[in-house]
KEKE-3310 file (N, C-alpha, C; in steps of 0.2 Angstrom, whole numbers, plus 5000, padded with zeros to 4 digits):
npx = (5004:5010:5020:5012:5006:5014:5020:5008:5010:5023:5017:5009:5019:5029:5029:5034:5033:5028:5039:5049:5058:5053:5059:5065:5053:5048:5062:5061:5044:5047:5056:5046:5036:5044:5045:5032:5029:5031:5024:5012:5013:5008:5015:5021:5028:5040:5047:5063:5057:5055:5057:5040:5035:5042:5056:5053:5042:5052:5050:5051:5052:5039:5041:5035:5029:5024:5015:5004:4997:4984:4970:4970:4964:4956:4953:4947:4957:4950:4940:4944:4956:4962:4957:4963:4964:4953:4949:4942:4927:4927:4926:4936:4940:4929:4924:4916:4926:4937:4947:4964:4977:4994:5008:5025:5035:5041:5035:5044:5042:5028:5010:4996:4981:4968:4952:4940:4925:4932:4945:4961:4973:4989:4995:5013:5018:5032:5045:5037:5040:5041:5024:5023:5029:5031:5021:5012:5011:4996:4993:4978:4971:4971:4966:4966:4973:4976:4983:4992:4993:5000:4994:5000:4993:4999:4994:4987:4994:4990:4977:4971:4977:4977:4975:4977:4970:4970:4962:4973:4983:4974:4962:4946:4935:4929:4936:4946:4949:4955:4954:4963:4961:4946:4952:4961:4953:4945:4953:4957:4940:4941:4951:4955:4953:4962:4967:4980:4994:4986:4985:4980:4980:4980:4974:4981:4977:4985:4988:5003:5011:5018:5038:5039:5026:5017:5009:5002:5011:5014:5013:5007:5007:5006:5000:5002:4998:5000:4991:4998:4995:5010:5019:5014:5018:5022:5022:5025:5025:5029:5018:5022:5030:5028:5025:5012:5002:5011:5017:5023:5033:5033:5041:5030:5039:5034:5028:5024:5018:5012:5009:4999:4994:4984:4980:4965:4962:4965:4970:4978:4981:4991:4995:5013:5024)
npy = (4994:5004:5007:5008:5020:5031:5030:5034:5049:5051:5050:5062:5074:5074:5075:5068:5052:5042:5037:5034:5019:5008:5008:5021:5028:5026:5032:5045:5048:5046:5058:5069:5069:5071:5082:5088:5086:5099:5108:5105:5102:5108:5127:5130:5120:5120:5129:5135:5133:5139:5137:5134:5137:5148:5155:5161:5177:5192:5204:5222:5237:5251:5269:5283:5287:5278:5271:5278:5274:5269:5257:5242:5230:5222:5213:5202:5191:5181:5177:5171:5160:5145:5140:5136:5121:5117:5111:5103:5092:5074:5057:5045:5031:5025:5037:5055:5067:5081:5088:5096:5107:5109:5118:5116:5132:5138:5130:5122:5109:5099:5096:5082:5088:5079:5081:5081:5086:5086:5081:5085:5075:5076:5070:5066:5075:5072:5075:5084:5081:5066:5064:5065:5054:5040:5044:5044:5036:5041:5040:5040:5035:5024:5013:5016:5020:5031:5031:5041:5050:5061:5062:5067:5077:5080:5091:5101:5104:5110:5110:5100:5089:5075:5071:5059:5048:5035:5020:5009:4996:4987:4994:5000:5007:5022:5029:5044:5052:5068:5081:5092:5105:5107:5107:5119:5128:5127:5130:5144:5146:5145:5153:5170:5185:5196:5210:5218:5228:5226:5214:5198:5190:5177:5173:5164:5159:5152:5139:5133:5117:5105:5102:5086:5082:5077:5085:5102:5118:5133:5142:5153:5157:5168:5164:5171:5168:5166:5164:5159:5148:5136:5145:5148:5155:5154:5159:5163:5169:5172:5175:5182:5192:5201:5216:5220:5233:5240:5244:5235:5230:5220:5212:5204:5195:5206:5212:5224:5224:5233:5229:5228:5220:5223:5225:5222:5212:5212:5213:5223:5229:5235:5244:5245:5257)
npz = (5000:5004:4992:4982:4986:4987:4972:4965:4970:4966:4950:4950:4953:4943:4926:4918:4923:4918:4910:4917:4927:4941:4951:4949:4949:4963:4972:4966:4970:4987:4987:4982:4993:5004:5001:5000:5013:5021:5018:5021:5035:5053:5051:5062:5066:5062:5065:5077:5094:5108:5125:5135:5147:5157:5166:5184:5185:5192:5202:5202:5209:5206:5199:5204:5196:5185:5193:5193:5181:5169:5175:5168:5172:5187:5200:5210:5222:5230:5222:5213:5217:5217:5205:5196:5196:5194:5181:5172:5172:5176:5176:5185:5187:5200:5204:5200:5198:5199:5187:5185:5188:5193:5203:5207:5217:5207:5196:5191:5193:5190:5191:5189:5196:5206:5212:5225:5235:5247:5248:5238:5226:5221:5206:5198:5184:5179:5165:5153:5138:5141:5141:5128:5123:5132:5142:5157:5173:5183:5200:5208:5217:5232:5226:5212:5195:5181:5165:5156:5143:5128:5114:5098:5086:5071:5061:5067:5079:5093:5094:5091:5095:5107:5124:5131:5143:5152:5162:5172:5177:5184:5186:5188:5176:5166:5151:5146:5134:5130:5120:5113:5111:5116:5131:5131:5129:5141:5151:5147:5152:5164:5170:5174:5161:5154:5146:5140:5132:5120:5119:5125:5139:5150:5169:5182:5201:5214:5227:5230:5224:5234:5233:5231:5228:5239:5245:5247:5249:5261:5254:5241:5221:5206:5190:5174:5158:5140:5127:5112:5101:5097:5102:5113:5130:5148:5164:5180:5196:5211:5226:5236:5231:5227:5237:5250:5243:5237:5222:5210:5194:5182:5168:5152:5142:5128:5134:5148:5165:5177:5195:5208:5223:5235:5250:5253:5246:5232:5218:5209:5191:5180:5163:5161:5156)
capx = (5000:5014:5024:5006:5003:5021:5020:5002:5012:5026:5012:5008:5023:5032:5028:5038:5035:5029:5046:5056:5058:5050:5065:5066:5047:5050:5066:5056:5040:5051:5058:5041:5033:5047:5045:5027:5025:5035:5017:5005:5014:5004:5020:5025:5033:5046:5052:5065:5053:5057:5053:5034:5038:5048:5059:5049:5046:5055:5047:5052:5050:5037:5043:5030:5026:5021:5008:4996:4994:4977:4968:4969:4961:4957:4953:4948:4960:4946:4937:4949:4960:4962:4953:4967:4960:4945:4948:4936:4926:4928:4926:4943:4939:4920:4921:4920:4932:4939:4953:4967:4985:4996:5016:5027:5032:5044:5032:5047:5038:5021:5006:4989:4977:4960:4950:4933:4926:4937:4954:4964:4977:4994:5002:5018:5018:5041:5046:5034:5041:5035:5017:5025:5032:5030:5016:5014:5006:4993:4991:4973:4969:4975:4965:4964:4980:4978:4989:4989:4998:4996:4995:5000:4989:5004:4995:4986:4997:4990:4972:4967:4978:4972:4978:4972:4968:4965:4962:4979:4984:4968:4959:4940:4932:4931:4943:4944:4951:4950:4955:4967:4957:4941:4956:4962:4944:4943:4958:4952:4934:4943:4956:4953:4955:4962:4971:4988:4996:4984:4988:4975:4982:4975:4978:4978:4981:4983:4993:5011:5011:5027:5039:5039:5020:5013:5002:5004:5016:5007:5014:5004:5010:5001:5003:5002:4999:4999:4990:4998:5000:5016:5024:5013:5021:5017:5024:5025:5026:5027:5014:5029:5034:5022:5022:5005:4999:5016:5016:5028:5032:5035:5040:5032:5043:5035:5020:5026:5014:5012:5005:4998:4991:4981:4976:4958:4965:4963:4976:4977:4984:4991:5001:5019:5029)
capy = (5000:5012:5008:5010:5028:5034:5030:5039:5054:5054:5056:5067:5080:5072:5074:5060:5047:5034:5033:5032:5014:5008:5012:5027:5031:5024:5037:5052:5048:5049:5065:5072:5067:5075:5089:5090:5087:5104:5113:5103:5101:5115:5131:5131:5114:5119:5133:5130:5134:5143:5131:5137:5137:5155:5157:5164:5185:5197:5212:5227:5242:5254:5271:5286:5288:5270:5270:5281:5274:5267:5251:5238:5224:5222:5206:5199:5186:5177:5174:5164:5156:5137:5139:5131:5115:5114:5113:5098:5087:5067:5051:5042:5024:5024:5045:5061:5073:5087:5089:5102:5107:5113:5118:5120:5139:5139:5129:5116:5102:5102:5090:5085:5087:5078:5085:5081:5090:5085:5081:5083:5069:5077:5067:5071:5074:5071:5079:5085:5076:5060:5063:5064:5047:5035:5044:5043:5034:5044:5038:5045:5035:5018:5006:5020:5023:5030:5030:5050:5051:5066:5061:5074:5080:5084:5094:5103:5101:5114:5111:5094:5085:5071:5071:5051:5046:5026:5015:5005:4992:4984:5000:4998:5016:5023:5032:5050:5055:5074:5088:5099:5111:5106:5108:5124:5134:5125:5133:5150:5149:5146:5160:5178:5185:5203:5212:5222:5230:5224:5205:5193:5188:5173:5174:5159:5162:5145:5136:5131:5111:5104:5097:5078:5080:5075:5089:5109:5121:5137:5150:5154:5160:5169:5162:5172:5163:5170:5157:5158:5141:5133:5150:5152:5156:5153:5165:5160:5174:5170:5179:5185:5194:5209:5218:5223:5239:5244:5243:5234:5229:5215:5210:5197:5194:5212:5216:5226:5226:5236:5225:5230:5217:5228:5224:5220:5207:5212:5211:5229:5227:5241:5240:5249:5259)
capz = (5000:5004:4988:4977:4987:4984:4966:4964:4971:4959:4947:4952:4951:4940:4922:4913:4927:4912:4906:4923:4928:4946:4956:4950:4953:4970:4973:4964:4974:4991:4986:4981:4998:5007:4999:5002:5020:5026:5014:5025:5042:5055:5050:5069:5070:5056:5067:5082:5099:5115:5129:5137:5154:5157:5172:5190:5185:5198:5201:5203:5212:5203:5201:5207:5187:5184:5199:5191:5174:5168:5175:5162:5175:5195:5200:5219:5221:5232:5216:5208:5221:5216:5200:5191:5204:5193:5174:5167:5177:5174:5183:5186:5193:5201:5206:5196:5199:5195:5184:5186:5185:5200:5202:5214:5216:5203:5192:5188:5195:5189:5194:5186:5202:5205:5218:5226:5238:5253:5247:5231:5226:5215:5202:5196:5176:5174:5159:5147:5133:5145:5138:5120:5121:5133:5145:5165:5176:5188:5205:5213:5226:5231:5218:5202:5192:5175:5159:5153:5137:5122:5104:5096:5077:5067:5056:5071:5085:5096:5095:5087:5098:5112:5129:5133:5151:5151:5165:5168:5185:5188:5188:5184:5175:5159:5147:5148:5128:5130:5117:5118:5110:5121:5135:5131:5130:5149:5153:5146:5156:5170:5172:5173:5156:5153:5138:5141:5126:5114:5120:5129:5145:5158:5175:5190:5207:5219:5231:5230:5228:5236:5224:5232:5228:5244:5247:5247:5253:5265:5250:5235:5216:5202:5183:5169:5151:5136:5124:5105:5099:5100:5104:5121:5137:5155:5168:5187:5202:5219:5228:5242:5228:5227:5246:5250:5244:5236:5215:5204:5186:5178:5161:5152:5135:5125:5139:5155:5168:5184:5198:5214:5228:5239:5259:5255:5242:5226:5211:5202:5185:5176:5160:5161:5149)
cpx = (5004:5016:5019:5005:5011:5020:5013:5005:5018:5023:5013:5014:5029:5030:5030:5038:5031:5034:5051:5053:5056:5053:5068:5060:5047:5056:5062:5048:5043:5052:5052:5038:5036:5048:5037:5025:5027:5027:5011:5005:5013:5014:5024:5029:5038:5050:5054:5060:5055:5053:5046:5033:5043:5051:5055:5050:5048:5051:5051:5052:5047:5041:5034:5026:5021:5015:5004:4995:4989:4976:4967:4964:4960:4953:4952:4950:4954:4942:4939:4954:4957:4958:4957:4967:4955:4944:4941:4934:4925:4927:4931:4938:4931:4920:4922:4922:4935:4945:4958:4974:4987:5006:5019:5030:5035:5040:5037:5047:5029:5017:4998:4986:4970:4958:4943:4930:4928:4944:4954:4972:4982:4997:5006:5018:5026:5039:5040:5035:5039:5028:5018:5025:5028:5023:5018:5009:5002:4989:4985:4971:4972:4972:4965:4971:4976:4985:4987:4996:4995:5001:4992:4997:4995:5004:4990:4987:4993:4983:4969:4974:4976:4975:4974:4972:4963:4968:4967:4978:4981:4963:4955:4939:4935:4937:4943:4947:4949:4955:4956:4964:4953:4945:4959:4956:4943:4947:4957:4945:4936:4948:4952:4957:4956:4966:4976:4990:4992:4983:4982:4979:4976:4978:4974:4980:4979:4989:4998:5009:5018:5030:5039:5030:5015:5010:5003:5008:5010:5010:5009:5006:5003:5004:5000:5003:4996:4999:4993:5002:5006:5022:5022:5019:5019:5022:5022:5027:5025:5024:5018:5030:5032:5020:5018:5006:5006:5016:5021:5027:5036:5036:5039:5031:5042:5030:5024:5020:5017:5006:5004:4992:4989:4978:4970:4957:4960:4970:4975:4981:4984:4996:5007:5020:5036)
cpy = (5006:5014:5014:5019:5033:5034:5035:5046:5055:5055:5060:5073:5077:5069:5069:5055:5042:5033:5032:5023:5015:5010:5018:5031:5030:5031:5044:5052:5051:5058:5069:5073:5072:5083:5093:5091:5093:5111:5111:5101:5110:5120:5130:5128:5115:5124:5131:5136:5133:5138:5137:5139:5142:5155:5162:5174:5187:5203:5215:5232:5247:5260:5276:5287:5283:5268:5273:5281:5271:5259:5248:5232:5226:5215:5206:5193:5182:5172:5170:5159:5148:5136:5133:5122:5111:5117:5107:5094:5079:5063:5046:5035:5026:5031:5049:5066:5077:5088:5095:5103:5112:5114:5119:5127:5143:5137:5123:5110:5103:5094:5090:5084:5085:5077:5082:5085:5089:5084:5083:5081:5075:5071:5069:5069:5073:5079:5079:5082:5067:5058:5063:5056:5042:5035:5041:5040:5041:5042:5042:5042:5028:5013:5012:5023:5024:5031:5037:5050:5055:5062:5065:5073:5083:5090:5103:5102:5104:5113:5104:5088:5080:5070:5062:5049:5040:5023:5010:5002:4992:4988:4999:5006:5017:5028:5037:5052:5065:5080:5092:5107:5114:5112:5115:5129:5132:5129:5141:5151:5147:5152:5167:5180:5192:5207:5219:5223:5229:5216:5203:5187:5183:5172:5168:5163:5154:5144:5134:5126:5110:5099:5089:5077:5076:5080:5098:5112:5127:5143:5148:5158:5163:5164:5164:5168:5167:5164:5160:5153:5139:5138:5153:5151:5156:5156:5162:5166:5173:5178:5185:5189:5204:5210:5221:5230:5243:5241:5240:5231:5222:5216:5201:5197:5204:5218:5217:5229:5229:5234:5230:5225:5225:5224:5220:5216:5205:5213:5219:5228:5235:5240:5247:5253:5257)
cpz = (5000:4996:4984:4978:4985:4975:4963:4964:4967:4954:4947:4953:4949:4932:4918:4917:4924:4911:4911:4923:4935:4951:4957:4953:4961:4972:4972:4969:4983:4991:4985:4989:5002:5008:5001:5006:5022:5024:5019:5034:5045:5054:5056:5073:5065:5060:5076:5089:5104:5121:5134:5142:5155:5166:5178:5186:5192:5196:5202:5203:5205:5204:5201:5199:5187:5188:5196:5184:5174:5170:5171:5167:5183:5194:5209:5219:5225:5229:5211:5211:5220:5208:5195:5194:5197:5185:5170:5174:5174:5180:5181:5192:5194:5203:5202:5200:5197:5195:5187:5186:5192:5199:5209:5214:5212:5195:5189:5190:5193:5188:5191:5193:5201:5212:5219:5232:5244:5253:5238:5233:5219:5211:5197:5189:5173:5169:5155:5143:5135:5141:5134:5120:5125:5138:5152:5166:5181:5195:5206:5219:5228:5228:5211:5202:5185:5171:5158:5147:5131:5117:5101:5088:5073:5063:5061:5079:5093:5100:5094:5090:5103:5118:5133:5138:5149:5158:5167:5176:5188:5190:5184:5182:5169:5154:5148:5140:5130:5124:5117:5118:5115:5130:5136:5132:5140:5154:5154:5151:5163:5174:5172:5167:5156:5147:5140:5134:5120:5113:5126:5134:5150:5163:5180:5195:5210:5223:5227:5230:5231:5232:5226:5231:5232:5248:5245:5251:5257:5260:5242:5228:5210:5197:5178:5163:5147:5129:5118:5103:5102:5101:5112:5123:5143:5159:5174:5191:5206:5220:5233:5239:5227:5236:5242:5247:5239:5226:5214:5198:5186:5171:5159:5144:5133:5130:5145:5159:5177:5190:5203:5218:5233:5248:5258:5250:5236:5221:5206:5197:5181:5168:5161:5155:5150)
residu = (UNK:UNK:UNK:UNK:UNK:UNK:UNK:UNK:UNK:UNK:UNK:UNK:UNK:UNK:UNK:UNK:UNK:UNK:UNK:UNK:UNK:UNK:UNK:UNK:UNK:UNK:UNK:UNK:UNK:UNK:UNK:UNK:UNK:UNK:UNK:UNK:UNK:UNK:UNK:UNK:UNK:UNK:UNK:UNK:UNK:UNK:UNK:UNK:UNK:UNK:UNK:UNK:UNK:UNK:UNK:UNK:UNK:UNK:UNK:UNK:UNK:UNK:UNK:UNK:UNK:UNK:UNK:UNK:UNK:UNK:UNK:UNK:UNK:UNK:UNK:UNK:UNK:UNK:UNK:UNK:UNK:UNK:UNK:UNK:UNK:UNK:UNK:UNK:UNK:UNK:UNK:UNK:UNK:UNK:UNK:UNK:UNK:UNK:UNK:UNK:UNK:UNK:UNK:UNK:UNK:UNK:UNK:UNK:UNK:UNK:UNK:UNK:UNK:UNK:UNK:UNK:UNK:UNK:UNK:UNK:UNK:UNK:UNK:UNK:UNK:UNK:UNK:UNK:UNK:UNK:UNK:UNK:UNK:UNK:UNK:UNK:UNK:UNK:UNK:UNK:UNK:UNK:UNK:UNK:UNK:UNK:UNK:UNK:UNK:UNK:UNK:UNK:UNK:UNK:UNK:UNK:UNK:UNK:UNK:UNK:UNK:UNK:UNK:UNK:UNK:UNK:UNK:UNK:UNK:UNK:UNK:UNK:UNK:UNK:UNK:UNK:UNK:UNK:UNK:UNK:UNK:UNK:UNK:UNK:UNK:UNK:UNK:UNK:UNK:UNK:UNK:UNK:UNK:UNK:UNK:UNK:UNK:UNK:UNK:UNK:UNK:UNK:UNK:UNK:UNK:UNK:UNK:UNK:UNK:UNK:UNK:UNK:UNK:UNK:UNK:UNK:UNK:UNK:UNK:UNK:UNK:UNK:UNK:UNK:UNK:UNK:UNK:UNK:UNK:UNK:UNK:UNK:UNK:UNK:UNK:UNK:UNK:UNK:UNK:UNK:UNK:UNK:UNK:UNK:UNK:UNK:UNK:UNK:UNK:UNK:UNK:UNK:UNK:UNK:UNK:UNK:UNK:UNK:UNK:UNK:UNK:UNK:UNK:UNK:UNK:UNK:UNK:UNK:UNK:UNK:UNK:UNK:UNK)
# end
């Protein structure tokens, strides 16, 4: 079947391919193919890409100018505290549960969490490339393991991918397939969404996990994400890092913002110059 579809294809952009010989069709086919995947593969995986995950920002002291620019956002962190807790709901083994995503305050340990309303269980996701290849296991409780492995869409990496949650070590309960696209928009109606320089920013705020992932730390971070395909970014700030009531900036890559936690715990958002 391969040969026959390779041959179709030298056809195909190869005008004299009646008078080659098979081996040559076969060679020119090859070379046609190679030439054609880089036309049909999503643009984003041809270019080399910045890992998505950026170093903790540091603030820095506002100066008296920067304080009194325009409110882009305010926000009560109250109202969003742990939301990144509760991105999809599923049932893992015999319970539904709530999905979610946790770090520790660096963010270089990161855990899928699934929550009900009296505990939530971290398991740790390794390296990223992990879910490309071979996939992790996810401990929830002491009978339910799943498998969570993403199979990636070549031709839509970003959105038409499948993040697969299956059942594995005698663990009874259904599969959970979910879409990264689906995943993304979840991710989206859970955050607080606000727009800086012209750019569409989502913001968590939650606990610290601890990185042996055996439960949470007592400090809390934000995390800026800035969804564009395979060039997003995700930003991590410890909360420690903004004293009360007193401004500062951050830069995140071309957006410099002007933060301000306040006393009666609200997040002002301003952008910088």
């Amino acid at each position: 079947m391969r040969n026959a579809a390779l041959l179709m294809i030298a056809f195909a952009f190869c005008p004299r391919a009646s008078a080659l010989t098979a081996e040559a069709l076969r060679v020119s086919a090859d070379s046609a193919l190679l030439q054609a995947v880089p036309l049909a593969v999503h643009p984003d995986l041809l270019r080399k890409k910045e890992p998505i995950f950026q170093k903790p920002l540091r603030p820095r002291f506002a100066n008296p100018v920067q304080g009194v620019e325009p409110i882009v956002a305010k926000v009560a962190l109250s109202g969003i505290i742990e939301a990144n807790r509760r991105m999809l709901k599923k049932t893992f083994g015999k319970r539904p549960l709530d999905l979610g995503v946790a770090g520790n305050a660096t963010f270089e340990k990161k855990f899928l969490t699934f929550s009900d309303a009296k505990t939530t269980t971290l398991a740790d996701l390794g390296e990223l490339d992990q879910l490309r290849g071979p996939g992790v296991d996810a401990r929830i409780d002491a009978t339910t393991v799943y498998h969570v492995k993403l199979e990636p869409n070549l031709f839509n990496p970003v959105r038409g991918s499948t993040l697969k949650m299956t059942p594995t070590k005698g663990t009874s309960g259904p599969s959970n397939p979910i879409n990264t696209g689906d995943l993304l928009d979840a991710i989206r109606a859970r955050s607080f969404v606000f727009k800086a320089s012209n750019q569409e920013l989502w913001l968590f705020y939650g606990t610290d996990a601890l990185s042996d992932g055996s439960g949470f730390a007592d400090t809390r971070s934000f995390l800026f994400i800035k969804e564009a395909g395979l060039s997003s970014k995700v930003w991590p700030l410890a909360e420690s890092g903004l004293t009360v009531n007193v401004p500062a900036v951050v830069s995140l890559g071309d957006i410099k913002l002007n933060l301000t936690r306040t006393s009666n715990g609200e997040l002002i958002i301003r952008e910088s110059r």
